[in-house]
N, C-alpha and C positions, 0 to 999 in steps of 0.2 A: 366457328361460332358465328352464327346468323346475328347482326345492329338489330335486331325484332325492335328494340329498345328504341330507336330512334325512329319507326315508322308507324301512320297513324293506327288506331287500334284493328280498323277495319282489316286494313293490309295482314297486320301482325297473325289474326287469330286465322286467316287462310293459310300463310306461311307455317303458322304449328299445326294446322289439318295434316300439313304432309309429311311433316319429319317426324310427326307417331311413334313411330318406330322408332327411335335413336334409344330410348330408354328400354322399352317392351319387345321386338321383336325380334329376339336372342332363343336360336335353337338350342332345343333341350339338351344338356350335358345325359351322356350314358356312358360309362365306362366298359365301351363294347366295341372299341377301332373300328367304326362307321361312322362317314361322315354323314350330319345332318345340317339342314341349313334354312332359314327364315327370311321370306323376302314382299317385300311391301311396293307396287309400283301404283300412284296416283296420281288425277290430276283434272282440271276443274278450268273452268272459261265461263264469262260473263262478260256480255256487253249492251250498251243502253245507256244509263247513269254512270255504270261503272265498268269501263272497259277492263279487266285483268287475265291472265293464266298463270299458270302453275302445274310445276312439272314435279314428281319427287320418284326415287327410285333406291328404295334399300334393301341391303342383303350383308346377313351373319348366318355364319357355317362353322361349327365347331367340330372336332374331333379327338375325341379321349380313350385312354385309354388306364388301367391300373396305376401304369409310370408317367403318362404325361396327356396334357391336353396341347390343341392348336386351337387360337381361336384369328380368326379374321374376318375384318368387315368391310363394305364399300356404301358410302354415300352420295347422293347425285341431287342436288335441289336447284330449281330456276323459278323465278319468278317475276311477272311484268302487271305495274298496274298504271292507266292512264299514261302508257307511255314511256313509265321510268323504272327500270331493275331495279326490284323489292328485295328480290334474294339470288344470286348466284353460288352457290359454294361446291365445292367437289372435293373430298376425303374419304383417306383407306388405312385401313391400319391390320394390326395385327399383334400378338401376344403368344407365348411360348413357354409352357409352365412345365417341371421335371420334378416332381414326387421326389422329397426325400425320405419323408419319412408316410405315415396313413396322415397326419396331420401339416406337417411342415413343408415348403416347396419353394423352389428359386424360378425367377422366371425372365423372360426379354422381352420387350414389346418397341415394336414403331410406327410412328403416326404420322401423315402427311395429311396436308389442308390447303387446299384455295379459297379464299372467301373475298369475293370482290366489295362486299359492301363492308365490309368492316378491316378494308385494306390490307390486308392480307394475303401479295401472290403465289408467297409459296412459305408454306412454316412443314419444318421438317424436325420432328421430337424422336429420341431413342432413350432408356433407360431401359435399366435393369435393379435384380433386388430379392427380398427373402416374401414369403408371404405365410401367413399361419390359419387356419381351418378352426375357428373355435367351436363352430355347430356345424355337423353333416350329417345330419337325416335327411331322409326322402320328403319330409315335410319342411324342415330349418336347415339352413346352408348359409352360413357367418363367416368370414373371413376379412383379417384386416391384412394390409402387406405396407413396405417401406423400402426406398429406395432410392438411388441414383440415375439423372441424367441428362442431357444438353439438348437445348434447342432453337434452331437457329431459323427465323422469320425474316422474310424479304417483301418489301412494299411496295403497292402500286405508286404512291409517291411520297414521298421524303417527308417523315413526321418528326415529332420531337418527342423522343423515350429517351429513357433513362440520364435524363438531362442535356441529351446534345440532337439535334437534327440529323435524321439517319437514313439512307435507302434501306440497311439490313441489319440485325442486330444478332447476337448469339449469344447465349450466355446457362451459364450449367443452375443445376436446378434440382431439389431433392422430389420425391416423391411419398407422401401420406396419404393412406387410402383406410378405405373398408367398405364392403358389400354384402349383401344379404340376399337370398331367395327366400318367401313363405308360402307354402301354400296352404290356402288360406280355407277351401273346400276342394273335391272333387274337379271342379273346372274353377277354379279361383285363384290366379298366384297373384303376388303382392312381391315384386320387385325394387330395391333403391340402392342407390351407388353415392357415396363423399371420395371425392381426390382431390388435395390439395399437393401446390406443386411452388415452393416457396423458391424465389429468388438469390439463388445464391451468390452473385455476382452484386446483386442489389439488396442491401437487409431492406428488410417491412415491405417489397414488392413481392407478389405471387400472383397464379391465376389458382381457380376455384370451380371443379365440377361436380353439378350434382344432380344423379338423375333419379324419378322415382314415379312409380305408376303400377297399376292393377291391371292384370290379363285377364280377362273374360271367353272361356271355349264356347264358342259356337258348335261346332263340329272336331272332328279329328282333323281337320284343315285349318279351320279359322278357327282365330282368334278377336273380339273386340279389344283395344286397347287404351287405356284413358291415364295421362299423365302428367307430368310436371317435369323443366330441365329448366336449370340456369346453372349460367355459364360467367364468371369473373373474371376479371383481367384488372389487377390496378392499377396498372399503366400500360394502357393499350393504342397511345397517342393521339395524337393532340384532333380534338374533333369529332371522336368517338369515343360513346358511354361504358362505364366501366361494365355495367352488369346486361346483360338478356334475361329477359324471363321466357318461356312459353309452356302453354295450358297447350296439352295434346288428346288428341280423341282420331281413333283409326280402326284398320282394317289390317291383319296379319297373317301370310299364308305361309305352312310348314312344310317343308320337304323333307321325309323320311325315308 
């Protein structure tokens, strides 16, 4: 999760230019064991009034098949303005979903993150869980899921969670979701994701993701993509804002 929150506005809307993608650029699900994959690399320099760059580098590759899908992803963002890192983070994850039924499915997923601005050196997430298909047409694709699992964050320096001053923290955690595909015309999908992930070690602490946005077809390669992500933490220590917002607008290219 990128502090956007805490840096001036100017900063903020360069840094959501490049993480575009985090919401939007998810290669197309085909139930035909072929991997496809979606990858976004950008990046921007200015100097005069306002020295900065910005680096970003994303890719998701999915593969399905009747009985099951793989989905995994890798993130890369840097960023320097006047001198001072606006944004460093690096995360990868992945997901593992096995058909029970045409509707019903269990699945495993794990996530890893470094996010130096929002003191985070290393957070390591695993759960597992059931997940249910309420819409699967070629147009609507609904699905909520639920589940368990534990996540353990380690800090560039010693903040105050969960009531005590800590280097690292761990603690188990449920998971509540839902997601949605529409397409919305011919070249038009209409993307958004809620996962919340309540504190089960701590009652009334959780974090909060939610991402949503519009794919625009250029071609059979590109895609435009314009969206929205924020990301919650309610206790994400001492010195750092609970919420991020970012307004995203990009470029997205398809490997088939």
């Amino acid at each position: 999760m990128t502090a956007c929150s805490r840096l001036p506005y100017g900063v903020c809307f360069a840094v959501a230019s490049l993480v575009s993608t985090t919401a939007l650029a998810q290669a197309q699900v085909k139930a035909d064991g072929r991997w496809r994959a979606t990858v976004d690399l950008a990046a921007s320099y200015s100097s005069g009034n306002n020295d900065s760059g910005n680096f970003s580098l994303n890719a998701d590759a999915v593969r399905a098949t009747s009985r099951d899908r793989v989905n995994v992803y890798a993130r890369s963002l840097y960023g320097r303005t006047e001198g001072e890192t606006t944004a460093e983070l690096l995360s990868a994850g992945g997901r593992y979903s096995f058909n029970l039924t045409a509707r019903s499915y269990v699945f495993g997923q794990a996530d890893f993150l470094r996010d130096k601005p929002a003191n985070i050196e290393f957070r390591a997430s695993g759960a597992g869980g059931l997940g249910y298909k309420l819409l699967d047409t070629e147009a609507n694709k609904f699905e909520v899921l639920a589940g368990l699992g534990y996540t353990h964050d380690q800090y560039f320096d010693a903040t105050v969670v969960a009531g005590s001053v800590r280097s690292r923290y761990g603690y188990a955690e449920a998971l509540l979701g839902e997601e949605s595909t529409h397409r919305l015309t011919d070249s038009t999908t209409f993307k958004q994701k809620l996962v919340v992930y309540p504190n089960l070690n701590e009652t009334g602490e959780y974090r909060a993701i939610f991402d949503t946005g519009v794919a625009v077809a250029i071609n059979h390669s590109l895609n435009l993509t314009v969206g929205f992500n924020y990301r919650y933490n309610s206790d994400p220590g001492a010195g750092v804002k609970r919420g991020d917002a970012l307004f995203l607008t990009g470029l997205a290219y398809k490997l088939e």
